[in-house]
HTML snippet that shows the backbone in 3Dmol.js (N, CA, C, O; Angstrom):
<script src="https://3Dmol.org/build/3Dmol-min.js"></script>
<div id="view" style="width:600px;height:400px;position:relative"></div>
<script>
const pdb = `
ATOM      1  N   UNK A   1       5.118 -17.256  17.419  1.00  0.00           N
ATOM      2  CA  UNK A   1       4.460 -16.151  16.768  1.00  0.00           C
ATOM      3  C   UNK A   1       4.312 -16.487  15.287  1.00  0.00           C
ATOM      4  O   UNK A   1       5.190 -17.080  14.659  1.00  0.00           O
ATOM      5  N   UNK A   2       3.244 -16.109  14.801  1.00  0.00           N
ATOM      6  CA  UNK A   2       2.785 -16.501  13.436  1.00  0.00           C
ATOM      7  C   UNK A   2       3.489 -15.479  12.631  1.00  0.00           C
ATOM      8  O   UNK A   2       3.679 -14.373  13.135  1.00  0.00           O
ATOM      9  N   UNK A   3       4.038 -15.830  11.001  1.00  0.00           N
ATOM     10  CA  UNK A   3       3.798 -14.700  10.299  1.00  0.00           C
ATOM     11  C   UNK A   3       2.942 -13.965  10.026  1.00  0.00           C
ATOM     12  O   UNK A   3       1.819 -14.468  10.070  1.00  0.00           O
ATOM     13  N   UNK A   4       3.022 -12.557   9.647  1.00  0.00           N
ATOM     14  CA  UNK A   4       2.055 -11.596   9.054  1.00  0.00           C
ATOM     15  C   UNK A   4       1.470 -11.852   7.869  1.00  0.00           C
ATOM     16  O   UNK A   4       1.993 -11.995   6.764  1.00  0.00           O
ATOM     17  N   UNK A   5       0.445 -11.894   8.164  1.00  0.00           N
ATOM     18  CA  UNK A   5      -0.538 -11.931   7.031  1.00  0.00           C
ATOM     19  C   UNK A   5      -0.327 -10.836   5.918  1.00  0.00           C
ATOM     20  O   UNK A   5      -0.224  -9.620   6.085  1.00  0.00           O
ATOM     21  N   UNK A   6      -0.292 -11.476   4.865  1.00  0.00           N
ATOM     22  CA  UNK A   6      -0.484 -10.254   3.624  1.00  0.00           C
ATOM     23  C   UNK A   6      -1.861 -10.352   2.697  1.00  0.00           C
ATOM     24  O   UNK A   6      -2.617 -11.088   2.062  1.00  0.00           O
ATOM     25  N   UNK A   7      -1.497  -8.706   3.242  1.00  0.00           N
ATOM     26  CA  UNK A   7      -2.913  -8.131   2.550  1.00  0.00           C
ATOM     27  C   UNK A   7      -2.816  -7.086   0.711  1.00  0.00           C
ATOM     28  O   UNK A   7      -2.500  -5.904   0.573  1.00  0.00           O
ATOM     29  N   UNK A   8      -3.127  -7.870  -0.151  1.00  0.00           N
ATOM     30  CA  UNK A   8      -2.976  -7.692  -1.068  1.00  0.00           C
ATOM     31  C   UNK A   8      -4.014  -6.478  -1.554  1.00  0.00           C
ATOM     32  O   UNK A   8      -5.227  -6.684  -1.506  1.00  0.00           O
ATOM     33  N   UNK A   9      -3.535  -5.326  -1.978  1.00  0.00           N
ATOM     34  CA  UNK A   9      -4.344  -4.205  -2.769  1.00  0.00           C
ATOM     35  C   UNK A   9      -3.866  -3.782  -4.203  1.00  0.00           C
ATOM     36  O   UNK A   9      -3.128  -4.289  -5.047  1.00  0.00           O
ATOM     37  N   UNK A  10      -4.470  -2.847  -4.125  1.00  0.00           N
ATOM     38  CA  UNK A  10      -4.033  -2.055  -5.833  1.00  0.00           C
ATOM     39  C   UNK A  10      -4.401  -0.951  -5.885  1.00  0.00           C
ATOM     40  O   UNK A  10      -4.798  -0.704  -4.746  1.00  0.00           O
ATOM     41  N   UNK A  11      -4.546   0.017  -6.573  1.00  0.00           N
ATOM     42  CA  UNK A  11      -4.984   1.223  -7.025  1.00  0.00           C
ATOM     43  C   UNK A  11      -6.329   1.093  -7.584  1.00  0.00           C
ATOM     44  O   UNK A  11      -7.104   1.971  -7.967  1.00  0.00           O
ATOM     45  N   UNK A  12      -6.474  -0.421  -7.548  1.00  0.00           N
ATOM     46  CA  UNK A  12      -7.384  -0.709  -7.785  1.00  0.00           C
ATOM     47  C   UNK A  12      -8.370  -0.846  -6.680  1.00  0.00           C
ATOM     48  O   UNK A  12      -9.467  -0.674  -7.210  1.00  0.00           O
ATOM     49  N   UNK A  13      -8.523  -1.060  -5.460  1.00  0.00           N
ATOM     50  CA  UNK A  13      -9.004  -1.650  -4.765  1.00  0.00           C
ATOM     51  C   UNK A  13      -9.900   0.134  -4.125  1.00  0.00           C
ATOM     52  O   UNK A  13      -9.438   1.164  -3.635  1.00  0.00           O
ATOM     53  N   UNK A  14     -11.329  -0.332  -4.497  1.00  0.00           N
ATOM     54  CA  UNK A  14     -12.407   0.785  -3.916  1.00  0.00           C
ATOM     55  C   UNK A  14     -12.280   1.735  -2.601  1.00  0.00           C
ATOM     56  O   UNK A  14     -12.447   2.949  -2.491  1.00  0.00           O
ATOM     57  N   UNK A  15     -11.832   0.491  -1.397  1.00  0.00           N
ATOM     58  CA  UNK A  15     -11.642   1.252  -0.560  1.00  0.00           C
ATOM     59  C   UNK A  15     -10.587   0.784   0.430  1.00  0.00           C
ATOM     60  O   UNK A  15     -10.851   0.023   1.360  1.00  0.00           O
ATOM     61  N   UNK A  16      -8.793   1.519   0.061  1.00  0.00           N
ATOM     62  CA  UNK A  16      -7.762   1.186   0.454  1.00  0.00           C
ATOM     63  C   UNK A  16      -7.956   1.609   2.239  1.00  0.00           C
ATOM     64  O   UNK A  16      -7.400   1.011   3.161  1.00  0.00           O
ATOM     65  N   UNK A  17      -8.946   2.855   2.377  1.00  0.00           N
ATOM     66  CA  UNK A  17      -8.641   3.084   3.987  1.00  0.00           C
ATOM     67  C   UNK A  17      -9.248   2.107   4.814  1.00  0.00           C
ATOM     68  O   UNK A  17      -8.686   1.887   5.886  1.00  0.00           O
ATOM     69  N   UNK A  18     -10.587   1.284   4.460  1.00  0.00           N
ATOM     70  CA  UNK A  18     -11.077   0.069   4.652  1.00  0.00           C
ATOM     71  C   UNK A  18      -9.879  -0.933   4.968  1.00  0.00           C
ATOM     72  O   UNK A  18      -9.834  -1.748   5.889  1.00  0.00           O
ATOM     73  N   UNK A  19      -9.074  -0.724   4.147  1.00  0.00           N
ATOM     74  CA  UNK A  19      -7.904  -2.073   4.268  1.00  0.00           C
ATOM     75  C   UNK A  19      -7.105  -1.550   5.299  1.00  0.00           C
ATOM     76  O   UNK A  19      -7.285  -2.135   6.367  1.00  0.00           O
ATOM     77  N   UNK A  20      -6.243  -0.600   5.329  1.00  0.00           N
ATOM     78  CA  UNK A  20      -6.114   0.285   6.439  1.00  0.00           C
ATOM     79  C   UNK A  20      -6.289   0.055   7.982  1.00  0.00           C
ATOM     80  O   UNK A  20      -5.373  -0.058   8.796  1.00  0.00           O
ATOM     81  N   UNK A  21      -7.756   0.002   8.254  1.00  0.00           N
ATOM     82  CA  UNK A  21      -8.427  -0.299   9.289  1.00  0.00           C
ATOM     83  C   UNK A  21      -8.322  -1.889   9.762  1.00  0.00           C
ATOM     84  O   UNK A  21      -8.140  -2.273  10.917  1.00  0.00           O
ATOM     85  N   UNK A  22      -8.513  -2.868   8.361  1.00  0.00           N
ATOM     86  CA  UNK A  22      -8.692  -4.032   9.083  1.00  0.00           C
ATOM     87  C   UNK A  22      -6.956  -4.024   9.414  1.00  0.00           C
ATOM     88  O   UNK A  22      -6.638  -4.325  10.564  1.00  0.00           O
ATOM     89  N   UNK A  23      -6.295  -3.823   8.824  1.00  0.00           N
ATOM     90  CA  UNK A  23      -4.639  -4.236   9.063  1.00  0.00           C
ATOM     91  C   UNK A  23      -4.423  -3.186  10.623  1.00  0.00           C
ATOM     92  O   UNK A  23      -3.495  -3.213  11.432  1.00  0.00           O
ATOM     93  N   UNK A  24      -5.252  -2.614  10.612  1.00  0.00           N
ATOM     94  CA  UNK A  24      -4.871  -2.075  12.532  1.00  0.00           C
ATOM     95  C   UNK A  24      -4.987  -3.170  13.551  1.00  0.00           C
ATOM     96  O   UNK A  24      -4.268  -3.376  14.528  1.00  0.00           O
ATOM     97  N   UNK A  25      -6.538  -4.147  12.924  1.00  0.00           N
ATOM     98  CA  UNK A  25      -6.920  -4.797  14.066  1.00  0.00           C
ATOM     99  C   UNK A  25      -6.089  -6.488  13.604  1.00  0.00           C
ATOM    100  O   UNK A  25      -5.792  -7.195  14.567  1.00  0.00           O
ATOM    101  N   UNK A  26      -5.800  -6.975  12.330  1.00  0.00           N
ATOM    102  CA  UNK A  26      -5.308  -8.192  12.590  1.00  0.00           C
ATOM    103  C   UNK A  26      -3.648  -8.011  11.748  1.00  0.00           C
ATOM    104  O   UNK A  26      -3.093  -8.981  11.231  1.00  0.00           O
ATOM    105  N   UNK A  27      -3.140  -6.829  11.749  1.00  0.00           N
ATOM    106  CA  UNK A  27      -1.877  -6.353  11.136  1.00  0.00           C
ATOM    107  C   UNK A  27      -1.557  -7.116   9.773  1.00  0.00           C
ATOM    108  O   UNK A  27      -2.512  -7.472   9.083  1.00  0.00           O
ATOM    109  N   UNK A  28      -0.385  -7.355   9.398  1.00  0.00           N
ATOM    110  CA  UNK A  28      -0.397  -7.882   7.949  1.00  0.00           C
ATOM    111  C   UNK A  28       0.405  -6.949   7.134  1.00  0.00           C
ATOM    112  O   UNK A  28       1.216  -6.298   7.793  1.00  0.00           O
ATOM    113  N   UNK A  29       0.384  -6.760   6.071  1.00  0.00           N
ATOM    114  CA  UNK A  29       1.613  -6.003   5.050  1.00  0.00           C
ATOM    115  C   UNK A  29       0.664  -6.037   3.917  1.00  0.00           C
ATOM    116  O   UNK A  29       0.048  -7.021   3.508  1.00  0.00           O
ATOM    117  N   UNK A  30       0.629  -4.802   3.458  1.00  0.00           N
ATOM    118  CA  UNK A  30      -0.178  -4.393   2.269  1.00  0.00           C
ATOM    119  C   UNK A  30       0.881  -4.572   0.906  1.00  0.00           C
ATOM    120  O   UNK A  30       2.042  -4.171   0.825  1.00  0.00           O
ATOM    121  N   UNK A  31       0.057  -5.328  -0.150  1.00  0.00           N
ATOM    122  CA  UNK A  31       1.045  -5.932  -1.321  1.00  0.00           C
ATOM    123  C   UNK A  31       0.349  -4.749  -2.105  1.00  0.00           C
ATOM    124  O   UNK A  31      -0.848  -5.025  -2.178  1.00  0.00           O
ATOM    125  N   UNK A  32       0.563  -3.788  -2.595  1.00  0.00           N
ATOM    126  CA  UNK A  32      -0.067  -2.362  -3.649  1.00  0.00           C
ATOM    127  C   UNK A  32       0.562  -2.525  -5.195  1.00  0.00           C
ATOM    128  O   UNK A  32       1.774  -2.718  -5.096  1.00  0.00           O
ATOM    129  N   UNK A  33       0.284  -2.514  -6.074  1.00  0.00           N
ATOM    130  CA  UNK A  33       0.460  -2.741  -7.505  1.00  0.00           C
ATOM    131  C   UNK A  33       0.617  -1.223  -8.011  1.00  0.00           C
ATOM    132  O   UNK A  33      -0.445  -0.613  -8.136  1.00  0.00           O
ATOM    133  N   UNK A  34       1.290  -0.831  -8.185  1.00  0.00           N
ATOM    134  CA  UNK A  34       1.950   0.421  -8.969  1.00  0.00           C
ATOM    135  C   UNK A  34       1.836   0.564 -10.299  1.00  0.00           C
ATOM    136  O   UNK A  34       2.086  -0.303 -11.137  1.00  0.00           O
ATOM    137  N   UNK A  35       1.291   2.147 -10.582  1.00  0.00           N
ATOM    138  CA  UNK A  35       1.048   2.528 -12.059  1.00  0.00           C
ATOM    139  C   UNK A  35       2.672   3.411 -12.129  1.00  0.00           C
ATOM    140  O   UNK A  35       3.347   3.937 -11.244  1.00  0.00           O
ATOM    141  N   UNK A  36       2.873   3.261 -13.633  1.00  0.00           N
ATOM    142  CA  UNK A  36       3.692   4.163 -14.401  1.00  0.00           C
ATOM    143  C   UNK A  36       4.006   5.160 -13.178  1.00  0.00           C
ATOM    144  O   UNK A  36       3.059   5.412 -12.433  1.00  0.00           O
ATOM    145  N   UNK A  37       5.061   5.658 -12.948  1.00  0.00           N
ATOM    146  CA  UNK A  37       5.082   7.021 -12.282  1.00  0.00           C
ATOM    147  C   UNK A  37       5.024   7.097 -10.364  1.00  0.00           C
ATOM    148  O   UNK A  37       5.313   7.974  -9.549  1.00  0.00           O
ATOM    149  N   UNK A  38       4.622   6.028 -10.284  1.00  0.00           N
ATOM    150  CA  UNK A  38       3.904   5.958  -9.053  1.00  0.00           C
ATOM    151  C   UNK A  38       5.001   5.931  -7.577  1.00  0.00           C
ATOM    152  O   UNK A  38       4.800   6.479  -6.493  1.00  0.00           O
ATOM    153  N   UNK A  39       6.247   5.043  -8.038  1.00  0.00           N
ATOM    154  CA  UNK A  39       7.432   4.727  -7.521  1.00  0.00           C
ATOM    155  C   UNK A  39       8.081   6.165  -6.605  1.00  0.00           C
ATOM    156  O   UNK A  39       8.550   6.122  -5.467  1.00  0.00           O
ATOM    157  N   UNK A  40       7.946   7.336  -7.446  1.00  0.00           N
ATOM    158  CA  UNK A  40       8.328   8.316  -6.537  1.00  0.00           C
ATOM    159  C   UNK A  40       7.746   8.792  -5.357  1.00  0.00           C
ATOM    160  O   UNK A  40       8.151   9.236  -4.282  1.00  0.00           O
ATOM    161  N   UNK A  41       6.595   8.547  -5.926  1.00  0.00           N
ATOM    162  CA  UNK A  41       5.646   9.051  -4.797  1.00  0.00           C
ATOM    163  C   UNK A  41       5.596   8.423  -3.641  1.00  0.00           C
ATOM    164  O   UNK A  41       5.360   8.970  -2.564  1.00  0.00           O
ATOM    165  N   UNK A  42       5.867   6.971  -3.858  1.00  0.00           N
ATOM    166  CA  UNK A  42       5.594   5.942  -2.481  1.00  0.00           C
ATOM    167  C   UNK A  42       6.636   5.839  -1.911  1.00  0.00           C
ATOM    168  O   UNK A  42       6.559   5.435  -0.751  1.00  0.00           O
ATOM    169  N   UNK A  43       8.138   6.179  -2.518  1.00  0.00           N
ATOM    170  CA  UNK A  43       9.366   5.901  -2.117  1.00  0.00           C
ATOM    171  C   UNK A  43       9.874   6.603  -0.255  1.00  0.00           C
ATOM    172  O   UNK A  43      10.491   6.128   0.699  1.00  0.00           O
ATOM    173  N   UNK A  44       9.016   8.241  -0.618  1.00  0.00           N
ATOM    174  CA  UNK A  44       9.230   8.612   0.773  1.00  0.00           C
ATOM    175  C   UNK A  44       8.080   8.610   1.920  1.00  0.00           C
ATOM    176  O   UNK A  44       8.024   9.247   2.972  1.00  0.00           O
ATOM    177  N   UNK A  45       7.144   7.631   1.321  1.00  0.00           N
ATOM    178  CA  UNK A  45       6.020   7.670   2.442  1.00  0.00           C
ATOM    179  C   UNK A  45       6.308   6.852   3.899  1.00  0.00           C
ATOM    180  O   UNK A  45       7.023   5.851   3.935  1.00  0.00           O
ATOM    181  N   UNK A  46       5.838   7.258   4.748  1.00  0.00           N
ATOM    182  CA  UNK A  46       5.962   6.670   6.308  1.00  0.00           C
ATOM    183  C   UNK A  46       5.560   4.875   6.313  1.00  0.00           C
ATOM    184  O   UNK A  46       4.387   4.753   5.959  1.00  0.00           O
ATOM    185  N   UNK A  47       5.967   4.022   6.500  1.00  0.00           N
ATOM    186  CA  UNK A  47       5.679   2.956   6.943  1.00  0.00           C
ATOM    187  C   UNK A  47       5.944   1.654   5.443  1.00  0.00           C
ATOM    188  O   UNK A  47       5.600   0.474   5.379  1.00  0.00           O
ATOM    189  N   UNK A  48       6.631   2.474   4.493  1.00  0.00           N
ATOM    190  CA  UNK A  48       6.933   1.688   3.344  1.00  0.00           C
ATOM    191  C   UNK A  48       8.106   1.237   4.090  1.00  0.00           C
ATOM    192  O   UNK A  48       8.917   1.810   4.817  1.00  0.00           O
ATOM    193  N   UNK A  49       7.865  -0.587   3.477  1.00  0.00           N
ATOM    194  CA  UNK A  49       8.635  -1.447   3.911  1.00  0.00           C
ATOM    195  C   UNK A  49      10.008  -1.600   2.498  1.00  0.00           C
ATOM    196  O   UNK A  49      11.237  -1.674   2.503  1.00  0.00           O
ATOM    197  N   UNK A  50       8.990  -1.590   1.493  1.00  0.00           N
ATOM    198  CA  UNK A  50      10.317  -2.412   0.383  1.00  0.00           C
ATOM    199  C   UNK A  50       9.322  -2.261  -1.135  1.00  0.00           C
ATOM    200  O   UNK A  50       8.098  -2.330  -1.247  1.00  0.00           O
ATOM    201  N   UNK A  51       9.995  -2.117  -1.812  1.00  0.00           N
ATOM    202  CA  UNK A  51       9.433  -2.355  -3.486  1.00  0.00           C
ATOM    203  C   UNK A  51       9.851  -3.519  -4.272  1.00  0.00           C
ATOM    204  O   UNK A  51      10.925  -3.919  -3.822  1.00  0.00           O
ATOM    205  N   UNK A  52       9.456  -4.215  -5.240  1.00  0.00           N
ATOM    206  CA  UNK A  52       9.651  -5.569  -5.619  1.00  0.00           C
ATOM    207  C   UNK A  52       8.705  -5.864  -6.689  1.00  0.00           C
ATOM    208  O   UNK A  52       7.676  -5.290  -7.045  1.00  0.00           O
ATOM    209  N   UNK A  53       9.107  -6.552  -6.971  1.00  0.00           N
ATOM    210  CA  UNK A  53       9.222  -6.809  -8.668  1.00  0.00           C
ATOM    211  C   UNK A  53       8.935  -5.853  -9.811  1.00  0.00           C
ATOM    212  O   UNK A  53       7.861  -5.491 -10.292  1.00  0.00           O
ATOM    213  N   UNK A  54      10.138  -5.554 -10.101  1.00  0.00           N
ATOM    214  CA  UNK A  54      10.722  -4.307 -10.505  1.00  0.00           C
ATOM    215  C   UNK A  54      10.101  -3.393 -10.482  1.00  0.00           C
ATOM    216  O   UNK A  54       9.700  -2.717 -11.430  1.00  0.00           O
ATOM    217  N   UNK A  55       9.927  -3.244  -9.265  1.00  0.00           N
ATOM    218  CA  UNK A  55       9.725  -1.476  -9.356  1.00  0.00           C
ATOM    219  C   UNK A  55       7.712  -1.522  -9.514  1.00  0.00           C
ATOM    220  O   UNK A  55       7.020  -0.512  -9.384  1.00  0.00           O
ATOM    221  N   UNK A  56       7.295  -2.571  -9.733  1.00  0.00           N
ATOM    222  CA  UNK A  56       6.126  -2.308  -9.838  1.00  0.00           C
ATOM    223  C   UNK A  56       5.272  -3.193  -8.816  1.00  0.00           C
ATOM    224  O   UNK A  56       4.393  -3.976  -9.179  1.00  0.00           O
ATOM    225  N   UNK A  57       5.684  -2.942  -7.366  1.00  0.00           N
ATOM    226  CA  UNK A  57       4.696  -3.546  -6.154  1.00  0.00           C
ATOM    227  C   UNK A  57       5.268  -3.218  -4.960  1.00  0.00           C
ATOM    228  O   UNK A  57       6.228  -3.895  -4.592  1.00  0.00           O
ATOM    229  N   UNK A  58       4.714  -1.944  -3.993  1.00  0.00           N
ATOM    230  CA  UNK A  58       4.778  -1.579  -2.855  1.00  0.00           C
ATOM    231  C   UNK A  58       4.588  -2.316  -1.778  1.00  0.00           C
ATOM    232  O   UNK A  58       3.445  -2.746  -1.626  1.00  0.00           O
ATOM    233  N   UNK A  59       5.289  -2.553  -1.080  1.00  0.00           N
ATOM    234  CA  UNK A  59       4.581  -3.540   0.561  1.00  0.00           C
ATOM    235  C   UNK A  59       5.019  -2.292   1.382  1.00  0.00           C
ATOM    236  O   UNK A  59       6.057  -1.634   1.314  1.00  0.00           O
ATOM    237  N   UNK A  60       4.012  -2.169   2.112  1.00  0.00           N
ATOM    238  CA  UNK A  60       3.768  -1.382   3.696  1.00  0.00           C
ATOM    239  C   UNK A  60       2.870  -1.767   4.374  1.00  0.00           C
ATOM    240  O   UNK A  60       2.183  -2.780   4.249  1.00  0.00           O
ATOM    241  N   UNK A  61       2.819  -0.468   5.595  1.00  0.00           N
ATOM    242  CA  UNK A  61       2.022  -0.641   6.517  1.00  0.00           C
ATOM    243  C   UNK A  61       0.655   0.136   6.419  1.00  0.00           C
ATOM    244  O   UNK A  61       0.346   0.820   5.443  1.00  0.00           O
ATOM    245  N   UNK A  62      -0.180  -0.054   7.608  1.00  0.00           N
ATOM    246  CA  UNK A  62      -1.137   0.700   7.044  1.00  0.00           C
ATOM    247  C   UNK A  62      -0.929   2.020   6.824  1.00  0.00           C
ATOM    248  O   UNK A  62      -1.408   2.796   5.998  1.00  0.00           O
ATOM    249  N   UNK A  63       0.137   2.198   7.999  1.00  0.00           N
ATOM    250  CA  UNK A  63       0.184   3.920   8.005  1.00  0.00           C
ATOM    251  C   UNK A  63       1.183   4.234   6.305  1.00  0.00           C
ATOM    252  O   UNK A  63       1.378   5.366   5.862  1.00  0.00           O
ATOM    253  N   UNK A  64       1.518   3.346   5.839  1.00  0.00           N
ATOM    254  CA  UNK A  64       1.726   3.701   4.816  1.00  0.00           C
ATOM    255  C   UNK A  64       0.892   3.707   3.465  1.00  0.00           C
ATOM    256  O   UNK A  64       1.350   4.227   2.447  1.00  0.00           O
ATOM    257  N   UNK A  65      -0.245   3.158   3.503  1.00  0.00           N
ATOM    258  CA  UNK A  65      -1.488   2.901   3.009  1.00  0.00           C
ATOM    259  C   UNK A  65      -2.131   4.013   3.018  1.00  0.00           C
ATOM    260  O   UNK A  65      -2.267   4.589   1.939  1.00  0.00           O
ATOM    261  N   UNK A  66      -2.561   4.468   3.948  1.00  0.00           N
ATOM    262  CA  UNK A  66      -2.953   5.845   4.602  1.00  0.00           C
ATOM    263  C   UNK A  66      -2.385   7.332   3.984  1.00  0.00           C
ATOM    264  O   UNK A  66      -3.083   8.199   3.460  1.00  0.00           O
ATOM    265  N   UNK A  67      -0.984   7.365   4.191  1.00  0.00           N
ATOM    266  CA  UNK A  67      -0.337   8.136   3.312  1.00  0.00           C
ATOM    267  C   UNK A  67      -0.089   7.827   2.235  1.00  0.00           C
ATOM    268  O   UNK A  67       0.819   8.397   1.630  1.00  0.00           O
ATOM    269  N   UNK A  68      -0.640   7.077   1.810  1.00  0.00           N
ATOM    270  CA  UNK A  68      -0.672   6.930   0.042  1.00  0.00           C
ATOM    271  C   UNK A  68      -1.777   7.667  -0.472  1.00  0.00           C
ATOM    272  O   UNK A  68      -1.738   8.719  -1.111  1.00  0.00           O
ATOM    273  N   UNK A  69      -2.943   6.878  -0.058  1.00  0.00           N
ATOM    274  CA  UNK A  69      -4.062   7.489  -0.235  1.00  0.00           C
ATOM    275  C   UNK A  69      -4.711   8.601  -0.124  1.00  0.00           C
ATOM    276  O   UNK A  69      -5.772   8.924  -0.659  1.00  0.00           O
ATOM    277  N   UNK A  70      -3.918   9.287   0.720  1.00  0.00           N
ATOM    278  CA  UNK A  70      -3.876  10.705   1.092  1.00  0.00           C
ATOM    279  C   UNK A  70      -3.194  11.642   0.490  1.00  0.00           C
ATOM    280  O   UNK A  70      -3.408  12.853   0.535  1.00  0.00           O
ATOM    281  N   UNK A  71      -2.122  10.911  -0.249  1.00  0.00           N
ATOM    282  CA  UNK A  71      -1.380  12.005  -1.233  1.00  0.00           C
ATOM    283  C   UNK A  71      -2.123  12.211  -2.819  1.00  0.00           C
ATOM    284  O   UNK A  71      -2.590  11.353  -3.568  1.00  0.00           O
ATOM    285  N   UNK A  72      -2.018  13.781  -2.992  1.00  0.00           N
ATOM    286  CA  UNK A  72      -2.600  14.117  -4.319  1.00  0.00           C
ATOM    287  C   UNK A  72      -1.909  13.587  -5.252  1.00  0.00           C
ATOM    288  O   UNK A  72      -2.080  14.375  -6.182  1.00  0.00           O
ATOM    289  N   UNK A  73      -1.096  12.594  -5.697  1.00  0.00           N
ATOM    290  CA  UNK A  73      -0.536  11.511  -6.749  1.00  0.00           C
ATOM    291  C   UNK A  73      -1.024  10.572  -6.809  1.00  0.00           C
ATOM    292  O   UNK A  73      -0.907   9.853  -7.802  1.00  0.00           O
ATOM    293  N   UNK A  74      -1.937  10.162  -5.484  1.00  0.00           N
ATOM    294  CA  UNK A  74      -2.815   8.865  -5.715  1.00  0.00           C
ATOM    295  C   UNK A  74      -3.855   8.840  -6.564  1.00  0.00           C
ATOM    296  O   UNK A  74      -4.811   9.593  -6.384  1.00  0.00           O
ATOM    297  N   UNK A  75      -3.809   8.063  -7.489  1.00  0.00           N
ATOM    298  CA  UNK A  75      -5.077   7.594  -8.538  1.00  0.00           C
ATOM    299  C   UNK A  75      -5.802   6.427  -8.307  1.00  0.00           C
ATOM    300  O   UNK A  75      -4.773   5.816  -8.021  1.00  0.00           O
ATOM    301  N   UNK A  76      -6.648   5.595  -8.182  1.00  0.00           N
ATOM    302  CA  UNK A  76      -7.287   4.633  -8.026  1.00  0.00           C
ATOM    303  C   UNK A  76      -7.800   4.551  -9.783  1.00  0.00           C
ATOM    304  O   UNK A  76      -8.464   5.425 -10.341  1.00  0.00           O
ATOM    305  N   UNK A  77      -7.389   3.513 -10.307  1.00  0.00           N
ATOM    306  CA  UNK A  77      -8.582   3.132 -11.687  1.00  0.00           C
ATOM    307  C   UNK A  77      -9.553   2.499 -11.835  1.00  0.00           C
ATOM    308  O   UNK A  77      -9.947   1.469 -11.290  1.00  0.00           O
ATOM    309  N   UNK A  78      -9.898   3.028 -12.476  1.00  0.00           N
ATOM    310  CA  UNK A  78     -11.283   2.624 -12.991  1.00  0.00           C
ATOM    311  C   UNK A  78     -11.928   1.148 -13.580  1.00  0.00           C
ATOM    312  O   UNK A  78     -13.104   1.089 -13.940  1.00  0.00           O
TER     313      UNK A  78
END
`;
const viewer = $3Dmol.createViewer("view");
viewer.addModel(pdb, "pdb");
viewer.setStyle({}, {cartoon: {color: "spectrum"}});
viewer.zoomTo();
viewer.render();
</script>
């Protein structure tokens, strides 16, 4: 069995539920880049795996992707 592919995003990235979707069909671990503040919010979401380097980069799943993006703390920048 191969490792999981990682799929690298951000708050940046246009369209996280897009990423979401492809990680249903070839799975993988979402690498998310964290703003100021952001740490609480992701800490109790469903399918978060781990946080790393210090405190500023989320890895999950999609379903944790999903509930990110879905929570009113999520910002995407500009």
């Amino acid at each position: 069995m191969s490792a999981p592919a990682a799929i690298a995003t951000s708050t940046t990235c246009p369209r996280p539920l897009l990423t979401a979707a492809v990680m249903d069909v070839i799975g993988g671990v979402a690498k998310a880049e964290l703003l100021d503040g952001q740490l609480s919010v992701v800490a109790g979401l469903p399918g978060l795996l781990g946080i790393a380097d210090d405190d500023r980069t989320a890895l999950g799943t999609a379903e944790c992707l999903r509930a990110w993006t879905g929570h009113p703390a999520f910002r995407p920048v500009k």
